[in-house]
Phi, psi and omega in degrees: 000139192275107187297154193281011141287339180279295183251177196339198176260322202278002194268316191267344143348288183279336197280314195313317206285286220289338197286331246252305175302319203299305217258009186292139167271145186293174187258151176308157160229162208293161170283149148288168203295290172343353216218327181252051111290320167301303184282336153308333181261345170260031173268322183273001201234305190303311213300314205309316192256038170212327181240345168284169194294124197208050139301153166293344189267317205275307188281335193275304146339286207283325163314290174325322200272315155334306183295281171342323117089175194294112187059068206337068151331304203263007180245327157335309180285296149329306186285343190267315207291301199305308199295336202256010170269354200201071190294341189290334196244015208277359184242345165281338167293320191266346144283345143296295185301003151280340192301286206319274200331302181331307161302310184307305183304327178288300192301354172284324188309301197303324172305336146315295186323305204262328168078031182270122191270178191277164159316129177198126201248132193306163167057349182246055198290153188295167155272026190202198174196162218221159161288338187190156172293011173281118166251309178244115047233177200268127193285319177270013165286315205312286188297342164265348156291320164302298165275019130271351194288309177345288183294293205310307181290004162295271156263101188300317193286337175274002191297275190341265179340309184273006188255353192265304192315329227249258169002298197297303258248309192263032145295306200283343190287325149283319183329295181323332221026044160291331184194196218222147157310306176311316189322295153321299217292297152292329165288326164302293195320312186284325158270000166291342185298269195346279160330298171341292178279006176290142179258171182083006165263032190115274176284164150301159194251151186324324204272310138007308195281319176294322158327294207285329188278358158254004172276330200270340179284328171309289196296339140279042131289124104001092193300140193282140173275129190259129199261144168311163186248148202100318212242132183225111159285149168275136178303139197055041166251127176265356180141174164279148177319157169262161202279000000 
């Protein structure tokens, strides 16, 4: 080996080049939809537990909304209020006040399949505590959209309140760093399903409703015109003369 006094310019050249390529960084890539989804969701999930209002009277609410709730408690309760305030409509309340539990249970299943752990943010510990280390999807978005979806079809006029309760509830669940914002997003999505299809509350249910808008589309289609058989008009014959 030649030492690096000995050689040339153009020897130390290639030595320089070659060193260069050895210690060179690969080029960054671009991020993918996966990756800026990602990033967005601990982006909203640091503000919520780090720049929204984290007073004792404000943590302590949203706390409140936790409890209430945990294994949907508070629609339980609202559907037992509902049977015994409205005895004619008393057996669609208490199968709403069943959607909820009913949901809690389904969405632990789905929460198996996927095994995505809760959130945990350096200096930010959660506030609340959970039965279990399961984040997706979030069981009180599931269950209280699902059982508001429920009562609305029950009764259309409690549809507003219970959709604003419902709304506070999966709100509280990133504050809390209970769950990921995607987290909410899918337990809502997932229990507007659940509430749709339940039957006996009333309203038609989502699969009913989706039958008749593809009965209505089938019935604006245009049947293709079939010429009587026997009859082949010669082009540009219109018919026989009138008499």
């Amino acid at each position: 080996m030649t030492p690096p006094w000995k050689k040339t310019e153009p020897e130390r050249r290639i030595d320089w080049l070659l060193a260069r390529m050895r210690t060179r960084r690969a080029p960054a890539k671009k991020p993918g939809i996966t990756s800026a989804l990602s990033a967005a969701d601990q982006s909203v999930l640091r503000f919520l537990r780090t720049k929204a209002p984290h007073d004792p009277t404000t943590e302590g609410l949203v706390k409140g909304l936790g409890t209430i709730g945990e294994w949907a408690a508070i629609w339980v309760a609202i559907g037992v209020s509902g049977a015994a305030t409205d005895p004619e409509k008393r057996r669609r309340w208490l199968i709403g006040a069943a959607t909820g539990p009913v949901a809690v249970v389904v969405n632990y299943a789905v929460k198996l399949s996927f095994g995505r752990p809760r959130p945990l943010l350096e200096d930010h510990p959660r506030l609340a505590k959970a039965p279990s280390n399961l984040s997706f999807p979030s069981a009180h978005s599931t269950s209280s959209v699902a059982a508001a979806t429920a009562f609305a079809r029950v009764d259309p006029r409690t549809r507003l309140p219970l959709y604003l309760l419902a709304s506070a509830i999966c709100l509280s669940r990133p504050y809390l760093g209970m769950h990921y914002p995607s987290d909410v997003i899918a337990g809502a999505c997932f229990g507007f399903l659940i509430g749709g299809f339940v039957p006996g509350v009333g309203e038609r249910t989502l699969e009913e409703r989706m039958a008749d808008f593809v009965a209505e589309i089938s019935d604006d289609v245009p049947a293709p015109l079939v010429p009587d058989e026997g009859s082949d008009p010669a082009p540009g014959d219109t018919g026989p003369d009138p008499a």
